[in-house]
N, C-alpha and C positions, 0 to 999 in steps of 0.2 A: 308735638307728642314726643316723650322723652325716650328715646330706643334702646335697646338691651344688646347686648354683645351675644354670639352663640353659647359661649361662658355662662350668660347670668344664672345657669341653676348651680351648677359648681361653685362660685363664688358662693348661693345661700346656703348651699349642703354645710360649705367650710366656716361657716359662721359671719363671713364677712361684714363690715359695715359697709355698707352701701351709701350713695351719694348722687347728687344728679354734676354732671360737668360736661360738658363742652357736647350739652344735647345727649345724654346717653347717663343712665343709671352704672355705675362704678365700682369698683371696689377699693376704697378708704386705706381699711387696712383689716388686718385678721387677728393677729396677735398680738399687735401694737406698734405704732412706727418704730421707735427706736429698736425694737425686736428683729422688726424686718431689716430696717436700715443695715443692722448688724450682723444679718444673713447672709446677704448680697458681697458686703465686706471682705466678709472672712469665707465665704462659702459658695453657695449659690441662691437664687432664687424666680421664680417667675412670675411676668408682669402678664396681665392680660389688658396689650396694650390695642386692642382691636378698631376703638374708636377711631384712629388714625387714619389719614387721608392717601390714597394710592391712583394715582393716573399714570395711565398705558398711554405713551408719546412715538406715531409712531409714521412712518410713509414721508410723503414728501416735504421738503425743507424741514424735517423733524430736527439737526441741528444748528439753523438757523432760528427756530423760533423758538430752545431754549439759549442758546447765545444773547437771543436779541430780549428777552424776559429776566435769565439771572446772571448773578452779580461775577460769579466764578467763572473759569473757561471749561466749558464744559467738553472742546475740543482734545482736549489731555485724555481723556476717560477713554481704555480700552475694556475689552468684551468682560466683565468679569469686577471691573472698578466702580466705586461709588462714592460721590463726591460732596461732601455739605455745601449749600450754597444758601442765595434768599431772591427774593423778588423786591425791588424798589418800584414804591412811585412815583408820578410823575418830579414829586418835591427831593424825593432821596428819600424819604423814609421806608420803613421795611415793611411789606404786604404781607408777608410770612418768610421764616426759616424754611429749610427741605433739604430732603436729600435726594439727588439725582444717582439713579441706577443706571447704568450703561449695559444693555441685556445683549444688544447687536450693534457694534458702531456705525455710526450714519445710518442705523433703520430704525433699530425699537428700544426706547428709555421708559424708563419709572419713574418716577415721581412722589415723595413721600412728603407730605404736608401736617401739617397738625388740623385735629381735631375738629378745632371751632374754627378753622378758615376753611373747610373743604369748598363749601359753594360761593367764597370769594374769589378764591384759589383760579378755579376750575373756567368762574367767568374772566377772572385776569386772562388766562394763555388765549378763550376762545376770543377773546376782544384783540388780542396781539397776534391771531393767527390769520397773517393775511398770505399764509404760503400752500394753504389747502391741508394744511397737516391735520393727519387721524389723531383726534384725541377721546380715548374714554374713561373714564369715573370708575373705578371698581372697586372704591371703598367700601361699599354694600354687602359684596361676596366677596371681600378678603378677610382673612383671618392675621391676626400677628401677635405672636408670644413673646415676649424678651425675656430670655432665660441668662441671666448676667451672676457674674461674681469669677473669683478666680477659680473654680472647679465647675465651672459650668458646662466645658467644653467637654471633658474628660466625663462626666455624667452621661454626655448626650452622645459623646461616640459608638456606644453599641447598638444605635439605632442607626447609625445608616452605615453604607459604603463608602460615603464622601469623607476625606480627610479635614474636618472642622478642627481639628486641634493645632494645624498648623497653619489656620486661612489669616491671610495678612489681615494688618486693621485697615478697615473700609474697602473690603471683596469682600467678594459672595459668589455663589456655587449654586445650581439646580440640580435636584434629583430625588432620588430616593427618603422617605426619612419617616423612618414608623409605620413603614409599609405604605404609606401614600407619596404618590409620585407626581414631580411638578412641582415638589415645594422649593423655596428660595430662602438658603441660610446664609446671614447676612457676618460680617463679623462687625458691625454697630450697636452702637446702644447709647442711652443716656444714664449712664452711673459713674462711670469713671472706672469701673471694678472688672473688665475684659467680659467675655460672655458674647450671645449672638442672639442675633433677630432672626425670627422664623414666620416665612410669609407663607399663606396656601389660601385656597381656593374656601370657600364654606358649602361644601356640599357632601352627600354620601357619609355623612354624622364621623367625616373629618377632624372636626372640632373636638368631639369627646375621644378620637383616636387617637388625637396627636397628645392630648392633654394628658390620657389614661398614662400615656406610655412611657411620657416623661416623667410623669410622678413615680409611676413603675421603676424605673429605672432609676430617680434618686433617692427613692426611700430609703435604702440603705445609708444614704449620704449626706441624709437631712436636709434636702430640698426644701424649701416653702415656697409656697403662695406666698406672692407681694403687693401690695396696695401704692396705690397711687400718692398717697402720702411718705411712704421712703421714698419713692422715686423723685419726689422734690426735692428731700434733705438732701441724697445720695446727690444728684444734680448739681445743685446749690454747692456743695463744699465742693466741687468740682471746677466752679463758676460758670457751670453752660444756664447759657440766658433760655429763659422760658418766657416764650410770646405771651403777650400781654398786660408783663410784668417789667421784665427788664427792656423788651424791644417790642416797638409796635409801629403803626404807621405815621409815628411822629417824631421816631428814632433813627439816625443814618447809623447803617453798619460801620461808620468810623465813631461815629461816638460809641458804638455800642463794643469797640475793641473788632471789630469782624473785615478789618483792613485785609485780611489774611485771607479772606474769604471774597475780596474786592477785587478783581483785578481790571483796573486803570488802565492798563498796556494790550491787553487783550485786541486783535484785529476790528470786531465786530463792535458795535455801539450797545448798548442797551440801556432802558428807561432810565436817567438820570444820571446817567455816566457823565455827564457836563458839570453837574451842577455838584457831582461827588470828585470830581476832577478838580475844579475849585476850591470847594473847601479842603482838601488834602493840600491845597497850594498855598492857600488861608491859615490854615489851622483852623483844629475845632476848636470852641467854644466850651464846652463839657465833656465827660470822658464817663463812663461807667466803669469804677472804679471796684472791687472787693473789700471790706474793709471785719476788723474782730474787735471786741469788745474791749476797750480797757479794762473801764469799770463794770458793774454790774446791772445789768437791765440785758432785753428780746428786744431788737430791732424787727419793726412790723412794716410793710408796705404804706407807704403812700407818709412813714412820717417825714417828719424835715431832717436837713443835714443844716449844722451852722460850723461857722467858724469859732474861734475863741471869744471875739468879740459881742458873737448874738446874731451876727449876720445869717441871713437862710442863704447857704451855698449851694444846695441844691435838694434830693427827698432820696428814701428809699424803695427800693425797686421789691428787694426781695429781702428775708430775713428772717430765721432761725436759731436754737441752740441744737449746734452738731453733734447728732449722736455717737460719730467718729472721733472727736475733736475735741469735748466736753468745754468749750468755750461757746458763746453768739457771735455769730457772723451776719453778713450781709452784703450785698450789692446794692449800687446805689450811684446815680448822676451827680457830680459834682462839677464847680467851675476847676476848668483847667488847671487854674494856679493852685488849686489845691488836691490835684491827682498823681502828686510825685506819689512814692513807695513812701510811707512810714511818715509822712503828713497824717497832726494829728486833726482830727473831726469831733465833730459833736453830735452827736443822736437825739432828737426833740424827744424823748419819750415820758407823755404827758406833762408835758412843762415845764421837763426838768431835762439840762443840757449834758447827757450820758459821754462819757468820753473813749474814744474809738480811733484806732489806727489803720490806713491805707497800706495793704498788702498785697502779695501777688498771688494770682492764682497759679493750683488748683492752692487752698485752703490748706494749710499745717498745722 
């Protein structure tokens, strides 16, 4: 059964296009992506990103069994920090992206999962918790707003008493915010464009509170609703990989560039640190590389990448034209040898061999 966010009558009041993803009816977009994209940009805008997966980590050996599950050290993390990381399997591939909240050190973590992996997610940690640790699911009655751009923060400050306009990137703060108490503002986001995540409870018509107040509050400033379709673009020229697409369970976080997010050295063992210890000693074999258009053609998922000669060196992952950027972009697996910077590529798009150059992220 396809489930609805506490949002979904807002989203139809505002015209929204609606869509089913990741189990849950959406909002697309409202005014049109490139409108949106261009909001966030130069402005601000909000996601009703609720779909999103949220687990409470908490009592005994609670950092032991994220140590011994993700890829990053989660030991680093004081009261207040939040950490990107991922989950591998047994092979090194990626189970899911996340991001680890640190609420108490060594007692109570968060956990923030995407979407469509909540109930893989969630049987990962209970199948690795062999230390007794309390874990619970409270994707259900969470709420989360991504109100991102560079005036997002300034928008949002006369709603609370917490100082959000100076929260470092990846802290967060509890308290006050539009008169509901216990909420968690985050300074994360997936746009590349500053802005915060706003976590709260779905109870006590919360949802139309926090929502009312913000729009209340940017109208003067030209706020918008944003759909899940700029938050790809915005993403994408960013180069942050979207599960499914760019990384999935057949991808190691070294191919997928997430070395950074790896740590090798770290005390603690966890699921396939051997076998990602190896290949880092190896060398990978492919690279997830960014790459922009020479010529003219949309790079789509799942086409081929070749070389000059016709060879298939590897496919695309992800691919758009930037409504930032006014050029097509993309991400995409290639053989090594051809992942240097400013290697040039080929693009299969429909038969015809599109010519395309390896750049670095974020996208210019």
């Amino acid at each position: 059964m396809i489930k609805e966010t506490p949002f979904i009558q807002k989203h139809l009041a505002l015209g929204a296009k609606m869509a089913p993803f990741a189990g849950y009816t959406m909002p697309i977009s409202y005014t049109g992506i490139n409108d949106e994209h261009n909001a966030v940009r130069s402005n601000a805008g909000v996601f009703d990103v609720s779909h999103m997966g949220e687990f409470i980590i908490k009592g005994n050996g609670v950092l032991e069994l994220i140590q011994s599950t993700t890829t990053n050290d989660a030991s680093k993390l004081k009261k207040g920090e939040a950490q990107y990381s991922c989950f591998t399997n047994p092979d090194g591939g990626i189970i899911d992206d996340l991001i680890v909240y640190c609420i108490e050190e060594n007692a109570v973590y968060m956990m923030v999962v995407n979407a469509s992996n909540i109930e893989k997610d969630f049987a990962w940690l209970e199948q690795n918790n062999t230390y007794n640790t309390t874990l619970q699911n409270i994707s259900e009655k969470t709420c989360l707003l991504a109100v991102q751009g560079p005036n997002a923060t300034k928008i949002l400050q006369p709603l609370t008493d917490i100082d959000i306009m100076n929260l470092k990137y990846y802290t967060f703060v509890k308290g006050n915010f539009a008169g509901v108490d216990n909420v968690l503002i985050s300074a994360t986001g997936y746009t590349g464009s500053g802005g915060v995540e706003i976590y709260f409870e779905d109870k006590e018509n919360h949802a139309d509170k926090i929502w009312d107040a913000i729009f209340a509050a940017g109208e003067s400033h030209g706020i918008k609703p944003i759909g899940l379709g700029a938050r790809d673009t915005l993403r994408l020229e960013m180069g942050y990989c979207l599960y499914g697409n760019d990384i999935d369970d057949t991808t190691t976080p070294l191919e997928a560039g997430l070395g950074w997010i790896t740590k090798l050295n770290k005390n603690e063992d966890f699921t396939a640190k051997n076998i990602l210890t190896e290949q880092k000693k190896e060398g990978i074999k492919r690279k997830l590389v960014g790459f922009e258009m020479i010529e003219r053609g949309i790079p789509r998922s799942h086409y081929n990448i070749k070389d000059k000669e016709g060879n298939i060196i590897g496919h695309v992952t992800s691919g758009t034209q930037a409504p930032s950027l006014n050029k097509a972009i993309g991400l995409g697996y290639v053989n090594i040898n051809h992942a240097a910077l400013d290697s040039e590529i080929f693009i299969d798009i429909r038969n015809n061999p599109v010519k395309a150059r390896v750049v670095k992220f974020p996208f210019r």
